[in-house]
N, C-alpha and C positions, 0 to 999 in steps of 0.2 A: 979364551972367549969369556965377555965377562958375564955375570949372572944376567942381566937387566936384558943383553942381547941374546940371552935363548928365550930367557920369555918373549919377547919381540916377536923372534923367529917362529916360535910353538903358535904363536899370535898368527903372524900370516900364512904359515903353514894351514893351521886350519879354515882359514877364510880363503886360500888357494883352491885345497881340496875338496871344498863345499861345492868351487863352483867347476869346478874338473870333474866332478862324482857329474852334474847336473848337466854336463856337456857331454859326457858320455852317455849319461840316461836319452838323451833327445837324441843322439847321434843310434842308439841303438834298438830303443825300445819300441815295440812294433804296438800298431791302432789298433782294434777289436775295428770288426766291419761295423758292428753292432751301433759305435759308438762314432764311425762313419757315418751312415745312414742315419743317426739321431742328428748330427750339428750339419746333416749336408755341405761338406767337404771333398773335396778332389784330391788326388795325387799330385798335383801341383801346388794348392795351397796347400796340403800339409807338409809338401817339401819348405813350399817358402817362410812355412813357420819357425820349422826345423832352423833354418841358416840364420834367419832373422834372431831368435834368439843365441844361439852360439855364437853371434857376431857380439851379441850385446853383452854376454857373459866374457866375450875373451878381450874387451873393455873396462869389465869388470877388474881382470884380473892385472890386466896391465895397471888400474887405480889404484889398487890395490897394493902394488909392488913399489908404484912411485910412491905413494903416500907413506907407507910402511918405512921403504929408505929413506925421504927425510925424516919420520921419526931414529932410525937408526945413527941416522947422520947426528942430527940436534942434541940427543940423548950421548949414547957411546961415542959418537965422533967428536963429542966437544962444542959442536956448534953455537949450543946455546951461551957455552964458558966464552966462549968468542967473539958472542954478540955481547953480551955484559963487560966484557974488557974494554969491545968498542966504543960501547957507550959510556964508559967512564970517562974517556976521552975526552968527553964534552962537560963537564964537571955539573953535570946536570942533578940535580933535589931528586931524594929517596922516590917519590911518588914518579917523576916523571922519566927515571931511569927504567923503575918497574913496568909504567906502562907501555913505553918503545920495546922491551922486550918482547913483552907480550906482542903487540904491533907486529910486529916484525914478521918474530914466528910463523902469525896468522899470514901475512901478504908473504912470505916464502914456501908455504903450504896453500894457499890459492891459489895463488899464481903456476904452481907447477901441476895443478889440476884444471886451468883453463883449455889445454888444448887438447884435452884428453873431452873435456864438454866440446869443442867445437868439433872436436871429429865424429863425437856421439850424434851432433845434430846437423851440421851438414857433410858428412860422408851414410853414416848407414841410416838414417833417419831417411836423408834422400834417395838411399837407394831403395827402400823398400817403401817409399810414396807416402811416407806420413811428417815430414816438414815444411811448412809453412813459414817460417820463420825468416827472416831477410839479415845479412853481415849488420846489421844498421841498428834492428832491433835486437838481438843477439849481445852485440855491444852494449847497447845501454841498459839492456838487461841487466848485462854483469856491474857496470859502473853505481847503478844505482843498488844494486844487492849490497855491493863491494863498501859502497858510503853508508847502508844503513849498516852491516855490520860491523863498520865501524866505532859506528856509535854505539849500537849495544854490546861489542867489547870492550869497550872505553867505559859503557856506565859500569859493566858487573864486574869487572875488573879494578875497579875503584873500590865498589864494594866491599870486592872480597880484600882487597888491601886494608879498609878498615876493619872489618869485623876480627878480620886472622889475627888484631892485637890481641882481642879478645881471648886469650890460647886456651879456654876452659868448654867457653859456651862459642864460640865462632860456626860452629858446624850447627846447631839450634836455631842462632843467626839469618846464617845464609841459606840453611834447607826454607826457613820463614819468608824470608827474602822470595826466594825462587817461586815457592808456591803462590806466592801475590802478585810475582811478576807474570806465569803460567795465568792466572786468573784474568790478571788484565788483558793480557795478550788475546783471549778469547773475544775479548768485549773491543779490543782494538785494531787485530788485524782483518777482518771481515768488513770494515769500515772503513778503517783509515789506509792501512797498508798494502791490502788485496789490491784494491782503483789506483794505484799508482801505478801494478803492470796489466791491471786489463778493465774493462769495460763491462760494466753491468748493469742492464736492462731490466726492467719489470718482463715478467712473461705477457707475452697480450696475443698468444693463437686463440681464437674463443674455444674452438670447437678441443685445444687442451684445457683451459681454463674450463669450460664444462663439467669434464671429467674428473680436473681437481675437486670442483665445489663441493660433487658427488660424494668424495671421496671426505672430504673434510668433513662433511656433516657425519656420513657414515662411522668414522674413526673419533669425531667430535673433538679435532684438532685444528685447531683455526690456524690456517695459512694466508700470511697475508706478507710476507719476505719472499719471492718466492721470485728468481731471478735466473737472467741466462747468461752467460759470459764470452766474450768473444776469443774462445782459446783458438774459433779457427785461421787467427794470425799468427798463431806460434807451431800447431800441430793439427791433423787430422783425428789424433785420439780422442774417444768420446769418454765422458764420463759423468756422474754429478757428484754432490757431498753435501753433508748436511755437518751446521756447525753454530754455537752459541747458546744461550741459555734464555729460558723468559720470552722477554721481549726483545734481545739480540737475539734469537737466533736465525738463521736463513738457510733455505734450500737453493744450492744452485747446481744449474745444468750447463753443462758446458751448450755450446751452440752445435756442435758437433753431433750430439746426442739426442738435442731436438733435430735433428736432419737426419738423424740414421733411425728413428723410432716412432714408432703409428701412435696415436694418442693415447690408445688404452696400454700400449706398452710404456707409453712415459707415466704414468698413472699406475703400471705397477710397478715400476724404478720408484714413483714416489714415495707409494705405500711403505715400499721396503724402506726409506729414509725414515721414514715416521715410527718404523717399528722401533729404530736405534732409539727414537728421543723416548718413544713409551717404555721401552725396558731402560730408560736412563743409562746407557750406554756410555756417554759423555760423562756423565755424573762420574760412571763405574770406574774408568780409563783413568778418572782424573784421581780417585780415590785412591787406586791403585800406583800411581806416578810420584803425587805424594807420598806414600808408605816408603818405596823405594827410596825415592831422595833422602827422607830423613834418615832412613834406617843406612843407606851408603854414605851421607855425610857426617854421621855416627861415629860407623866403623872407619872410614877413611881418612880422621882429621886424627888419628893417632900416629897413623903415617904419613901424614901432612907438613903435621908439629916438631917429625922426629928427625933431625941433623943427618944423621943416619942411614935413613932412608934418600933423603935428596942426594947423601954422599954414593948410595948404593947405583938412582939413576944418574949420575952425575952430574949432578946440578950444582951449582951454587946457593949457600943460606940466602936466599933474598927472600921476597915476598912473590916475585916473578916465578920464582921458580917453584913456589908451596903452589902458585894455580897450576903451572905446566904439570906438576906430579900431579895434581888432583884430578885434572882432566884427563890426561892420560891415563891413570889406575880406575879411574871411572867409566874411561870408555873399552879397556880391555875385559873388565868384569860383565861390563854392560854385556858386551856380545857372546858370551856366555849364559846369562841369561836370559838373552832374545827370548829363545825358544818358549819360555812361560808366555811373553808377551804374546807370540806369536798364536800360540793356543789359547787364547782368552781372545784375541782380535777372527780369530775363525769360528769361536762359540758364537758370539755376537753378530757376527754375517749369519748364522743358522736360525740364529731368533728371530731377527728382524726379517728372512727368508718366510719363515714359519707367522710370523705376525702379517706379513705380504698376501700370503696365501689363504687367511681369512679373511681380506678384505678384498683381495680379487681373482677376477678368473686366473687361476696359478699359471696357466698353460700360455697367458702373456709376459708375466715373471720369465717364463722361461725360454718363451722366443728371443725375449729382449736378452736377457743374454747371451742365446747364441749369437746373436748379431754382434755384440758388444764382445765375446771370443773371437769372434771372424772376421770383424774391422782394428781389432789389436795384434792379431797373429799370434796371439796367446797358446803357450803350448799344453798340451792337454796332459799329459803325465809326466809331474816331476819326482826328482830323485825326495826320495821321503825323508832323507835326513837334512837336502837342503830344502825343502817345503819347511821341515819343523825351525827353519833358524829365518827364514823369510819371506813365509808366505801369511799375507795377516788377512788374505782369503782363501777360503777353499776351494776348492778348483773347478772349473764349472760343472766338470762330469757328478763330482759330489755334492753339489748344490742342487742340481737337475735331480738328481738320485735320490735326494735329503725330500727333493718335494711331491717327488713320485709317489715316495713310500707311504705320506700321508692320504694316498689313497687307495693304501693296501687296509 
């Protein structure tokens, strides 16, 4: 067995066992009545949350497994040596050999994760009453996803073909690249990209609008983006998000969420938005994101550059095969260190929980989330080591707990 495929294996092994710890946590760990009687729960929904998630974790795992094998496949099986032979066939120019690689790779790792998404949305989605979603729209969901990422594999992929001549400073380069492209993306997919799959409306309830205005002057954060999205063509989940900088940025509610929540609860949903942009949260994330990049584009263009190392994953010296290692060592490092992320994205739902709670009645903060646990089927105690690798909020019983205490 060769080196490349224990690490693999050590690789899905732990992404296995994350979510097996997490299905046995739910399958076994019992509710405090206490914390029954606080979210007003039965014995049958907290059964149906139970199944609801272990169906979705053992989906998980089966992703996980395909996904993992074509990288085994591509990697130690030669796949990739395979596709590169093919394509010399065609006596096709350095640039456009490397990027059908790439090509390739991606549409044989999409594509074998397609039916693993349709069974996630119409088999248990539909069984447990939260898709909306139609074969029609489904489809062109994916064709249009499938053609934008095309393109943006095609642009960075070019990219990094030219920079990686560069073999000193290429990683300076591209970390530079990345973070301007992360910057635009802020400023362009809330605009131009979001409205291509969904529909977004001005808010116009008055008697929410009301409570907004209250709330803006109170907070002395002028809201004037402030939008609802028609997710209930796709799903039942409710949510909102806040997103952009200045004069981009925008709070949006899904429509789901204006129809599950009273006004003064959407009003402390919003608070809570507001609190992220006042502690600069977005700012933090993205400060944070950068470091990273640079500092992994750093260390990892020594094993990028080095014959050695592509000999080690079994790659070919191309320039195809410097992005396949780089993504790939990038993304096995990465989920290793999730877990920091994950604990910096549960600080910051604390803040803006805590900035909520000065600005309104707390005890709507906290209705609305129960509602928003109870319409998600959200399970209420997970396994703490898979919380620390994927949970980038804290769980509502801690959140509830977090806002209680501020009136001890």
């Amino acid at each position: 067995m060769s080196e490349v495929l224990i690490i693999i294996i050590i690789y899905l092994i732990a992404k296995l066992s994350l979510d097996i710890l997490q299905i046995q946590t739910i399958k076994t760990v019992p509710i405090d009545q206490q914390s029954i009687d606080l979210l007003g729960i039965n014995s049958n929904e907290e059964y149906k949350s139970r199944r609801y998630n272990i169906e979705k974790l053992k989906v998980s795992i089966l992703r996980n497994v395909v996904y993992v094998g074509w990288i085994i496949y591509l990697l130690s099986g030669g796949l990739v040596i395979e596709i590169n032979s093919y394509l010399k066939s065609f006596s096709l120019d350095e640039y456009l050999h490397n990027l059908g690689v790439i090509l390739i790779v991606f549409i044989v790792i999409h594509l074998s994760m397609l039916p693993l998404s349709y069974f996630s949305t119409f088999v248990i989605e539909d069984k447990y009453g939260f898709n909306t979603s139609t074969k029609r729209l489904f489809l062109r969901d994916n064709l249009v996803s499938l053609l934008m990422a095309f393109i943006l594999i095609t642009v960075m992929s070019s990219v990094f073909f030219y920079l990686v001549s560069f073999t000193e400073i290429w990683w300076l380069l591209l970390a530079s690249t990345m973070f301007i492209f992360i910057i635009l993306s802020i400023y362009i997919y809330p605009t131009y990209i979001s409205p291509i799959f969904n529909k977004f409306d001005n808010l116009d309830d008055d008697v929410i609008k009301s409570e907004i205005r209250d709330l803006s002057k109170q907070t002395n954060f002028s809201i004037n983006n402030l939008y609802v999205m028609d997710k209930s063509k796709r799903t039942k989940h409710p949510n909102a998000y806040f997103t952009g900088f200045k004069n981009n940025r925008r709070i949006v509610f899904y429509d789901t969420l204006i129809d599950l929540l009273s006004p003064k609860e959407i009003k402390a949903v919003l608070a809570h938005e507001i609190g992220h942009y006042k502690h600069n949260h977005i700012f933090k994330s993205l400060i944070v994101s950068t470091a990273v990049i640079f500092l992994g584009m750093f260390y990892l263009s020594s094993l990028v550059n080095n014959a050695s190392y592509l000999e080690f994953l079994n790659l070919p010296m191309n320039q195809a095969s410097q992005l396949i290692a780089l993504v790939f060592t990038y993304q096995v490092i990465s989920f290793f260190i999730e877990p920091f992320f994950s604990i910096l994205s549960r600080s910051n739902e604390y803040e803006a929980d805590n900035f909520a709670s000065k600005q309104v009645d707390k005890e709507h903060l906290v209705t609305s989330l129960i509602k928003l646990y109870k319409s998600n089927l959200s399970f209420l105690i997970p396994n703490k080591l898979y919380a620390m690798f994927y949970f980038s909020h804290p769980t509502i019983l801690e959140r509830i707990n977090n806002l209680r205490r501020k009136d001890d």
